[in-house]
NURO-351699 format. One record per residue (C-alpha): residue in one letter; z, x, y. Coordinates in steps of 0.1 Angstrom, whole numbers, plus 5000, padded with zeros to 4 digits. Layout:
N
AZXY...
END
This chain:
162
X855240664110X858240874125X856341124141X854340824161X856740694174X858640994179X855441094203X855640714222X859040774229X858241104243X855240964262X857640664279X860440914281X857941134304X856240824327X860240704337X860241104345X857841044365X858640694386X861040924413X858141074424X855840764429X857440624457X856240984474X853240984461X852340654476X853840714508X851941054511X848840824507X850340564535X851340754560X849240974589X850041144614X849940964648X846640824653X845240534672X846640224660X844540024630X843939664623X847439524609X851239594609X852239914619X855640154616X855140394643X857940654642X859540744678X861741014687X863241174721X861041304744X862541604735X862941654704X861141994692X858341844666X854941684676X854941504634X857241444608X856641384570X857941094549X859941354532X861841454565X861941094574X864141034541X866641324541X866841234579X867640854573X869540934543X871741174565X870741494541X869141634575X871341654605X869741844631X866541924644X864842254637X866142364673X869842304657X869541974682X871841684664X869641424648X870341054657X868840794633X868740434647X867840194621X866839784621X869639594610X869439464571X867639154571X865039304593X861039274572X860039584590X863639784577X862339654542X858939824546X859940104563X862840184534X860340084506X857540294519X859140604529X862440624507X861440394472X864640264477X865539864480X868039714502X870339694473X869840054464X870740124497X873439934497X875140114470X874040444481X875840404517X878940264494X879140574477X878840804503X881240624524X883840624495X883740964491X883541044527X880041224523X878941014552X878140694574X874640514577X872840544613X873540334641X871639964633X870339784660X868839434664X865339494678X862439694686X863639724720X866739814712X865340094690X862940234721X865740204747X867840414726X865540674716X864440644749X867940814760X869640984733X868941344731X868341354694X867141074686X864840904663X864040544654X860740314637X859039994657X856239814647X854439874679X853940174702X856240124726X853940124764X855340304792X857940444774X859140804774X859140884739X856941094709X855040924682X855841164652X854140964626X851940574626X851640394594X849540114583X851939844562X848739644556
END
């Protein structure tokens, strides 16, 4: 009877092992590289015209909006603008690409403020907001839920929410 349960234990012990990685795993299957838009809500990722990459992994887009990755492969400063809290399409996009709720994020920007590891990126109250600044800050990098028309920036990376 031990040794059962001994081995169910292990077995839960291994699939909570396993839950970090799911949140990945599902955005891997999520996300594409920029395509023509689908039926339903979209996250289209958007950086500076200039910035030195034509696509960008969920992975990237963590460490990036996490503040693990500052710079751009070209040693070009990276500048994250983010949807203020509140905002369904921050929800999605931090859900999707990170696993991590607003709460989580909450605490994780807490403790890295505390301890002076760093700050979160800029927030801003709209799509348009997000565009224009991309739109003129070398650097730069944001998420709308529309491909911006006639403006001058990249899509690194579409995703279908539906």
């Amino acid at each position: 009877m031990k040794l059962n349960q001994h081995h169910r234990l292990h077995r839960a012990r291994l699939a909570l092992l396993a839950l970090p990685a799911l949140p990945v795993l599902l955005s891997l299957l999520c996300f594409s590289a920029p395509q023509a838009a689908q039926a339903g809500t979209e996250l289209i990722v958007i950086a500076h015209k200039d910035v030195a990459l034509d696509k960008i992994s969920p992975e990237r887009m963590t460490q990036i909006y996490l503040r693990q990755q500052q710079n751009w492969p070209d040693g070009q400063a990276i500048q994250p603008i983010d949807l203020r809290e509140g905002s369904g399409l921050r929800r999605a996009f931090y859900d999707q690409v990170t696993g991590r709720s607003p709460g989580q994020l909450r605490a994780f920007w807490a403790r890295q403020s505390f301890t002076g590891m760093g700050l979160p990126p800029r927030q801003v109250d709209s799509d348009e907001e997000v565009t224009r600044l991309v739109q003129s800050t070398p650097g730069a990098i944001g998420y709308v839920s529309r491909k911006p028309s006639g403006a001058a920036v990249k899509v690194l990376l579409t995703a279908n929410l539906d």
